[in-house]
N, C-alpha and C positions, 0 to 999 in steps of 0.2 A: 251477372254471374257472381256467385258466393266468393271471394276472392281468400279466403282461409279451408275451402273445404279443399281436400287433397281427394287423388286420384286413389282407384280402386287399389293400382300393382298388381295387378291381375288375379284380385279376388275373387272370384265369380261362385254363382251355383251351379248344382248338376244340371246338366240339359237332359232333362228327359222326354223333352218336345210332345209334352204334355198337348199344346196349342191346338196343333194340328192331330195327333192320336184318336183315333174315331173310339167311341166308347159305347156301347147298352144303350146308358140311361143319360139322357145332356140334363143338370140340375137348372130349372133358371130363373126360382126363385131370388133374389136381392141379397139377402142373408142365406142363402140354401140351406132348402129342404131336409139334404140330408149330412152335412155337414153342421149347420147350424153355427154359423160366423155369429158369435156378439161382441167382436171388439173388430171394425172394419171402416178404417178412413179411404174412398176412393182415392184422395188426395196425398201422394206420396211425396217428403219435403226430403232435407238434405238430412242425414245422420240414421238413426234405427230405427224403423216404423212397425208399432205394433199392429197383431192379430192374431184375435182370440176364436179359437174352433172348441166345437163341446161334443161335436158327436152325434148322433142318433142310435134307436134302436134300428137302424133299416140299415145301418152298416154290420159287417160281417165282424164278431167278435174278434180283436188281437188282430186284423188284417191293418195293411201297411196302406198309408195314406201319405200320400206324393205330394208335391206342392211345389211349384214353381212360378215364378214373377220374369216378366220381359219387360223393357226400357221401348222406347218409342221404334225402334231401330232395331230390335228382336236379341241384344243382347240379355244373357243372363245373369242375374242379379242373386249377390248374394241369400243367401237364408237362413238364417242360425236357429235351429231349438236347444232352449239351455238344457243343461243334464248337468243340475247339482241339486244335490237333498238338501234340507232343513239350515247343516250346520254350513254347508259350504264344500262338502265333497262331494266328487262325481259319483252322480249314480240319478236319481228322480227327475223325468222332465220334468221340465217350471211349470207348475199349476198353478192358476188359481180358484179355488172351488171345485169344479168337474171343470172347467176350461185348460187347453193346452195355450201356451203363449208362445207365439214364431216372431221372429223379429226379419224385418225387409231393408236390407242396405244399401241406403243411395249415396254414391260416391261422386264427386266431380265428372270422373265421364262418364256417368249413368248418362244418358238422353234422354233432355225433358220431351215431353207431349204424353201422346197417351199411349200405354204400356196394358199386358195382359197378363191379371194374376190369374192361375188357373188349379185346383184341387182336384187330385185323383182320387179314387175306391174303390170296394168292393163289397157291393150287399150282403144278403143273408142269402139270396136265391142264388150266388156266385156272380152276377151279372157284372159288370164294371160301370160305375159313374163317374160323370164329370162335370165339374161346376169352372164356368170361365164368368168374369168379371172384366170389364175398362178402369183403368187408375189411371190419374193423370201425373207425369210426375212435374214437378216445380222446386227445382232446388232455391228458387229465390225466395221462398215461403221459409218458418222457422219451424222447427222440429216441435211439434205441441202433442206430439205419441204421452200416453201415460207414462210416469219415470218409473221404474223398477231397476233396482240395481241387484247385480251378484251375489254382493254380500253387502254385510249390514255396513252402514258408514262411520268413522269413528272421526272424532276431533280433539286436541290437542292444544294450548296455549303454554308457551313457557314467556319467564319473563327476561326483558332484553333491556341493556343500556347503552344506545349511541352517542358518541359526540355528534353536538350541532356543527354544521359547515358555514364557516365565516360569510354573514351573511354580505356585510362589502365586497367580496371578493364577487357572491353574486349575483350579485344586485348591476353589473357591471359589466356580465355577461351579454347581457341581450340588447339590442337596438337594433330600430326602424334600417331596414337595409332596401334600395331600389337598385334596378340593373333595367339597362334599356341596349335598344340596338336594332340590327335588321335581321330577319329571318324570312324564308323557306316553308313550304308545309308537301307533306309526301303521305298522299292513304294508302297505307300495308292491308290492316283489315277494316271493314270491307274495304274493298279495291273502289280505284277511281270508276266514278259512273256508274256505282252503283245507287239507285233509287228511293230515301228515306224510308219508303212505305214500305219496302222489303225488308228494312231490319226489324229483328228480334233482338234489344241490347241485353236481355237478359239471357240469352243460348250465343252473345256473339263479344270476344274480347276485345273492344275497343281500341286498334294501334292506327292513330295516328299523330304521324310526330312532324316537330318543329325543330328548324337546323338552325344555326347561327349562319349566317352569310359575312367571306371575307375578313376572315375573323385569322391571328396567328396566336392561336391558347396552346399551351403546352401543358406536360403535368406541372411546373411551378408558378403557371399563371393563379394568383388568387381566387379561391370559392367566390368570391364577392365580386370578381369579374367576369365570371363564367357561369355557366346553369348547374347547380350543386344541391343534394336532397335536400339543406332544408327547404327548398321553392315546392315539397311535394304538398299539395291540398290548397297550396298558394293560386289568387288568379293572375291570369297572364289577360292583358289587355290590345288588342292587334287594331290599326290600322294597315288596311290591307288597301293595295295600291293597282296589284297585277294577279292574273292568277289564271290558271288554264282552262280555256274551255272544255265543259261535258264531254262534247261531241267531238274534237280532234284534239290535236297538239297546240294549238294554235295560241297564243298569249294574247289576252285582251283585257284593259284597263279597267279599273272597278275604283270606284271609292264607298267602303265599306268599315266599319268599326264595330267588333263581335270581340265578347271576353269568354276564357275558359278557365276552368281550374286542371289544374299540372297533375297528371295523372302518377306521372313518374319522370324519373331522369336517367335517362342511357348513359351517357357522359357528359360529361362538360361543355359538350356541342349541339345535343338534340336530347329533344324533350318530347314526354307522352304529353296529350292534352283529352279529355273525358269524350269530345263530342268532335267528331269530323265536322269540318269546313263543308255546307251545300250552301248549292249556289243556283238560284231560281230558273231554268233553261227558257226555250224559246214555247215549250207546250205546257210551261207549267209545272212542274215536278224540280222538286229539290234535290237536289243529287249531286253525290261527292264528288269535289274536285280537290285538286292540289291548284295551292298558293305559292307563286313566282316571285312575290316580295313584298313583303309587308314592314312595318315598323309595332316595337313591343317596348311595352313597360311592364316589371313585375315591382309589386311593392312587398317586401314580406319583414318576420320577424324575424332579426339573424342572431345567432346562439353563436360569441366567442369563444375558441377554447382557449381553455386555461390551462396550459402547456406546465405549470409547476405543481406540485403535488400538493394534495387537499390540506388546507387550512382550517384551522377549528375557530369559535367562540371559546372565549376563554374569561376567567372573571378572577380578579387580584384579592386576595384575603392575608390580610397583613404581609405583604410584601412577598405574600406565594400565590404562584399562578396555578391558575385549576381550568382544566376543560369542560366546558359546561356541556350536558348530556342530558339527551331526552330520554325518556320512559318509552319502550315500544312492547306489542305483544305478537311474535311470531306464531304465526295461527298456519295449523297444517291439518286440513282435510285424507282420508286416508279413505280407500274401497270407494269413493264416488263414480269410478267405469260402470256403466249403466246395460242392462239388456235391452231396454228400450227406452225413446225418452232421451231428455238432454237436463240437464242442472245447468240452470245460468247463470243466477246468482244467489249470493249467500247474504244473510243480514246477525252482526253481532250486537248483542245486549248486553248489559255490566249493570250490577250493583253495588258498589262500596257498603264493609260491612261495618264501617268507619262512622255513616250519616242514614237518616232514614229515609234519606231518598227513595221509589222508586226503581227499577229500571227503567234506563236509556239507552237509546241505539249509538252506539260506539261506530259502524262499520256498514255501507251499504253497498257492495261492490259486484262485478260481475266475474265470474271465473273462468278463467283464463288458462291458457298453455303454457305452466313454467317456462321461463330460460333459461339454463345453467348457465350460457357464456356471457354472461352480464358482471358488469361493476356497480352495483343500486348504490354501491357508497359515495360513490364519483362526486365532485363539484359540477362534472359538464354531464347534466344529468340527459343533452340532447344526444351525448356521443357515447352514452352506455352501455352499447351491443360491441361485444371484446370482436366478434367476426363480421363487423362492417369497420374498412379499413378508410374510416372519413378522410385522413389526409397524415402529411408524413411526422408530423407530433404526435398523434395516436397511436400507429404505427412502434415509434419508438418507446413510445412510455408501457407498453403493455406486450411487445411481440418480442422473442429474445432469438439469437442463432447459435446454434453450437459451436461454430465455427469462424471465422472468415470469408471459410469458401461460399457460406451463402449470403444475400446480400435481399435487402426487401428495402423494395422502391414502391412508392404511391404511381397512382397509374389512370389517374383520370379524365386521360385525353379515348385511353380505350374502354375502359365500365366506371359510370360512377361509383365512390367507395371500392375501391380495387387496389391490388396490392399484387407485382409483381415479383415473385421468388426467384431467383438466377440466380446460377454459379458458371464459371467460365469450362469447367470441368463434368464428364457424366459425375453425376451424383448416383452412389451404389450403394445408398442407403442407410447410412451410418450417420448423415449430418440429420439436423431437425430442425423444425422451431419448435417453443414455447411458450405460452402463453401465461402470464401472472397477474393479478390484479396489485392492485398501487396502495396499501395502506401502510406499507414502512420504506426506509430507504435502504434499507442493507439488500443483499444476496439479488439485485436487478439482475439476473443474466437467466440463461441456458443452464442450471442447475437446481436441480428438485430440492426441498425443503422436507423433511419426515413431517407429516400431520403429527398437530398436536393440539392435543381438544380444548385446552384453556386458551386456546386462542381463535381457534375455531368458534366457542362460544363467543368469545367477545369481538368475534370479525377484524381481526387486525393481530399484524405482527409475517415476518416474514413466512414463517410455515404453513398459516393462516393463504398468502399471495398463493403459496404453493399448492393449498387444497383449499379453494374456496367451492370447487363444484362438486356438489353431493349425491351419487345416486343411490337407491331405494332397492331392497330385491323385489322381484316381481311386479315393476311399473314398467312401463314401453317407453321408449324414449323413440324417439327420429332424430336423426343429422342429417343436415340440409348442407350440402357441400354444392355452391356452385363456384366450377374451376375450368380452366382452359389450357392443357397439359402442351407443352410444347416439346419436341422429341426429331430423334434423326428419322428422315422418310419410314426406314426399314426397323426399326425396333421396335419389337413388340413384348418388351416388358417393362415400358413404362410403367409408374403406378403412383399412386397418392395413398399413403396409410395414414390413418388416424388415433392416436392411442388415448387410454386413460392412463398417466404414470400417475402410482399411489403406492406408500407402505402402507397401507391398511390391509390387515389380514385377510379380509375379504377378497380385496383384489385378486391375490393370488391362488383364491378356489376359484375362479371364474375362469370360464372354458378353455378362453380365448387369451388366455393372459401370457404374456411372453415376459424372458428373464430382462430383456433388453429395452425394451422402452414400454412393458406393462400392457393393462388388457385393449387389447384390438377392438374397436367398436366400429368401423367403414373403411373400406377400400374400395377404391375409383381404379382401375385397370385399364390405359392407354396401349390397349392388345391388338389394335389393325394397324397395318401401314397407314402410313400420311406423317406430314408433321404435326398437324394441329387438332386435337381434339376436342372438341367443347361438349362440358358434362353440367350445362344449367340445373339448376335443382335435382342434383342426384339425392334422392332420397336412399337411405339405407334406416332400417328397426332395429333398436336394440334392447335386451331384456333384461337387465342382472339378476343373478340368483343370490345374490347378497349385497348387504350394505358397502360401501366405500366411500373414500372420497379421495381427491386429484386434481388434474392439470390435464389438458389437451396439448398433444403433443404430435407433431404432425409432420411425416417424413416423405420427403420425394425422393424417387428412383428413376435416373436416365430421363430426370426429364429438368424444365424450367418449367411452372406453375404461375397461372394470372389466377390470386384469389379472389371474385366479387362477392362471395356472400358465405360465409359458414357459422351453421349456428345448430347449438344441441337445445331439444324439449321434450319435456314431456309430451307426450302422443296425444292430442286431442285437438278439434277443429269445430268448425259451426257442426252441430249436429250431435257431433261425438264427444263427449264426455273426459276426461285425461281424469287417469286412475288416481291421480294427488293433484291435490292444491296446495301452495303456500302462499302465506301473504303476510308482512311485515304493517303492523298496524299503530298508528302514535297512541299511545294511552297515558294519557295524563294522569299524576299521583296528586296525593297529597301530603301525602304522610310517609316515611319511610316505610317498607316491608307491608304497603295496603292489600289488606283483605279483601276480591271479589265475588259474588257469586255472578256466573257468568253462562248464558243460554245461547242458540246459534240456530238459524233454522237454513234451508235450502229451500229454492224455490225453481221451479221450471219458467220461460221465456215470458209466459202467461203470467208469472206473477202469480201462478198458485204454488199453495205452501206443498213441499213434496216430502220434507222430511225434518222432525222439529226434537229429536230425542239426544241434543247437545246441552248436557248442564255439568258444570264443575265449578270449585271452586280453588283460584290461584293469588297468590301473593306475588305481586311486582315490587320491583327498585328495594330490595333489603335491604340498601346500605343506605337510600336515601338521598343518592346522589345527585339524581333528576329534580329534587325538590326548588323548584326556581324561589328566592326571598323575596321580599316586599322590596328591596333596593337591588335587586338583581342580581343577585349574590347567590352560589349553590352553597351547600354543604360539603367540606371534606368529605372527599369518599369512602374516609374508612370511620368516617360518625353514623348512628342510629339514632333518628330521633326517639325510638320506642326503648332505649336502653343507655339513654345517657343518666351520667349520675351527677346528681346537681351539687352546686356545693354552697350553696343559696337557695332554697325557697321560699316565695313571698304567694298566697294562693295559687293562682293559676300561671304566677310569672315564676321562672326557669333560669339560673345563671349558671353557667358552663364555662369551665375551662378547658380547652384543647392547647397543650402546648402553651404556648405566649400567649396564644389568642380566647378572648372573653365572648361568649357567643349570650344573647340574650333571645329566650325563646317564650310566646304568650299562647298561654291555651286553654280554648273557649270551646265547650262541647265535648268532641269528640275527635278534633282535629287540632293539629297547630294551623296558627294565622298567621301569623307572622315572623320572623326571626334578625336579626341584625349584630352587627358588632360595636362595642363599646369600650 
């Protein structure tokens, strides 16, 4: 199973039970007769599957033709025909030639097997026809439908200067980490005694998991002595001792040694593993049991964090420190949402108009579903998701309270990465958290920052912490909220609100935007009796109708909150397309303010070219900052090598004074080579 495609949400087609509908004329030609299919995959995979109908003269001029798609299981599947003209406004079904193009939506719960697409009509003679078809569907297959998009795609490069992160610091992070001990094994899905030959792992979610046995872990027990994500992809190696028979209850002795890899981590007690435990029976057949006690080793690579705020590279030029900074080029795809078809990845080209080089491929990446709640600056580049709450250093460095009255505790005895919110008091909606990202050290708390764009460009500064997430008008985003609301038996207005707090004028024309903590984008509502409601992967869509940018700000009402997972993206998964791309790219200079001319194409799964009309030309590092020396030395940031003024020249050699300091610079061609102090 595709483990990124999401669920329909109950998007479905009209049922006009077409399937069964007795008609005139049954069409049963392959491409029909009178329909005339020439764009027709039996094969339906995960994301928008196209098909192209043309018509005949034996259909009834301007008559309405029907069209409906069933799943193995007879539900019905979406069906989109676009309706936008030339420029991008509604009005023209999408043609191509005399062809009409309908696009078929397979969603996570579509049901793979074989499904029935079927085309209604109506002749010249008035009769009705009907054309039915078998599709097979298979979400595990990749989307290879023709790409056509809505509108046309645009791209964008501006030029960026980061500080480098102290590579000691992380280089220092990481080591070989092992954890051993005894464990347990329990089949959830499929259940015990069930028979190899019957699963399908590609229609079935794989749970089974492994316990720790006799174990006293609490939440302050060590990641490095308990089972903690980074073990996910890691193997687990089992000697297995004891384990339950097929056929009854009964515990009988095995000596066995079988490895898995760690599917996932529930808590710090029990673990997912890829493949259920079978076990040979008495007729032959492999078939699931649970494991009474075994012994484990896991070996993996463990990520320290680095609990003190990010450290730069830095380089001394007569007695002044300077942060040395790379060259990058923030690359933003724009209209990529597709009617059919998927974009997988993107390939960047550069030519410096500095050297006669050629172009070179700079970039070969696949594209991906934005994250907003990410820190990409971070030194702990493993613990960069702001809504997985790894442990109680993360927590504190980036989660703030309004208050007192709330209190967030690490909580990895009950979900791993979890974060439980508590007040001793109903909360009535007035307290919150917030969240900031870590690139200065002033304003840490529970209070908004006003956006400010010179710092926003340059990704740092406290206002910067305040509005690092940016949203786009007219791109979809999803919030992924999974939480577990704790409440008195009988209240039913618990709730979890989610905001964007932002000064940006935008904010405040959006629909949904309140004076008090800014625009609304999900609410989770704890409305039935009980105390305890668990709301795993609540998805909620959201759409802005203008630019902003903010802070996630996130309020409980009458209840306590266990957070394990929150996280805001752009809308796109296997199959579907996400209407932007951004990607932060290292681009090396050479010269201050370097001239490139620069192309981009797009490419479908296939690795055919789907869209190549990306050329501009851009100037990075103006100031020159990023220019690494021959002794490893940068350039003041506020020097130009294209506009210094010498007060020495010998040919091609260059003496400069800045301040006290003597710079000596050589230049061969069309570039500098080298530079140094004297």
């Amino acid at each position: 199973m595709l483990l990124n495609l999401l669920d329909s949400f109950g998007k479905r087609g009209v049922d006009y039970g077409l399937y069964t509908k007795q008609a005139d004329v049954i069409d049963t030609d392959y491409l029909s007769r009178y329909f005339v299919v020439s764009e027709f995959n039996p094969i339906l995979t995960a994301g928008k599957n196209a098909i192209s109908i043309n018509g005949s003269p034996f259909l009834s001029p301007n008559s309405q033709i029907l069209m409906e798609c069933l799943d193995a299981v007879g539900n019905v599947l979406y069906v989109e025909m676009a309706k936008y003209s030339d420029d991008g406004t509604p009005g023209n079904t999408y043609k191509e030639s005399t062809s009409t193009i309908i696009s078929i939506y397979v969603y996570n719960d579509t049901v793979d097997g074989v499904g029935k697409l079927t085309l209604w009509g109506t002749l010249t003679n008035g009769q009705t026809v009907k054309w039915t078809q078998n599709v097979i569907i298979n979400k595990t297959l990749k989307n290879s439908s023709k790409v056509r998009f809505y509108q046309t795609p645009t791209f964008q490069i501006t030029s960026d200067e980061l500080p480098v992160l102290n590579q000691t610091v992380s280089q220092n992070l990481l080591r070989n980490q092992s954890f051993t001990g005894s464990i347990n094994g329990f089949a959830v899905t499929p259940v015990k005694n069930t028979n190899q030959s019957t699963i399908n792992a590609s229609n079935i979610d794989i749970d089974y998991r492994l316990t720790l046995m006799n174990t006293s872990i609490t939440n302050l027990t060590p990641d490095t002595s308990s089972f903690n994500s980074q073990m996910i992809g890691s193997i687990i190696t089992l000697n297995i001792n004891t384990i339950q028979s097929p056929s009854s209850i009964k515990n009988i002795p095995v000596s066995q040694t079988a490895s898995y890899v760690i599917k996932n981590v529930i808590n710090n007690n029990t673990i997912q593993i890829d493949t259920p435990y079978y076990y040979l029976d008495g007729l032959g057949n492999s078939t699931i049991t649970n494991i009474i006690n075994a012994n484990f080793s896991i070996e993996y690579l463990y990520v320290n964090y680095y609990n003190s705020s990010s450290t730069y590279q830095t380089t001394n030029i007569g007695g002044t420190t300077y942060t040395i900074q790379q060259s990058y080029a923030d690359v933003v795809y724009n209209n990529i949402r597709t009617f059919s078809g998927y974009v997988a990845r993107h390939k960047i080209y550069r030519k410096s108009l500095s050297s006669n080089e050629d172009y070179s491929i700079i970039a070969d990446e696949p594209i991906k579903a934005n994250q907003l709640l990410i820190d990409d600056l971070t030194q702990n580049k493993y613990y960069n998701l702001l809504g997985s709450f790894y442990n109680q250093n993360h927590i504190a460095k980036y989660w703030f309270t309004s208050s007192n009255n709330l209190s967030m505790t690490y909580t990895p005895t009950y979900a791993v990465d979890s974060m439980l919110v508590s007040s001793s008091y109903p909360l009535s909606g007035s307290d919150y958290l917030m969240v900031k990202v870590n690139t200065a050290q002033t304003n840490r708390n529970a209070i908004y920052v006003p956006f400010d764009v010179n710092q926003f460009s340059e990704q740092s500064g406290s206002a910067y912490d305040s509005n690092f997430m940016e949203f786009n008008a007219n791109v979809q985003y999803i919030i992924d909220v999974s939480t577990v609301i704790q409440k008195k038996f009988s209240e039913t207005n618990a709730k979890l609100i989610l905001y964007i707090t932002s000064s940006s004028p935008g904010a405040k024309q959006e629909s949904s935007y309140t004076p008090n903590f800014g625009v609304k984008i999900a609410e989770i509502d704890a409305n039935q009796t009980g105390s305890i409601s668990d709301f795993t992967d609540s998805y909620t869509f959201y759409t802005p109708m203008n630019n902003f940018y903010g802070t996630l700000v996130i309020v409980p009402t009458l209840c306590n909150v266990t957070l394990k997972n929150v996280s805001i993206n752009v809308y796109g998964d296997d199959g579907f397309s996400p209407d932007i791309y951004s990607t932060k790219i290292l681009w090396p200079v050479n010269v201050a303010n370097e001239t490139f001319e620069i192309k981009s194409e797009l490419f479908d799964i296939n690795n055919n070219l789907i869209y190549s009309d990306f050329n501009l030309i851009q100037n990075f590092d103006p100031s020159g900052s990023t220019v690494l020396l021959s002794n490893n030395q940068v350039l003041p940031t506020s020097s130009s090598i294209h506009n210094l003024t010498p007060f020495i020249q010998t040919g091609s050699m260059y003496y400069y004074r800045s301040g006290s300091l003597n710079f000596l610079y050589i230049y061969s061609g069309l570039k500098w080579v080298s530079a140094s102090l004297y």
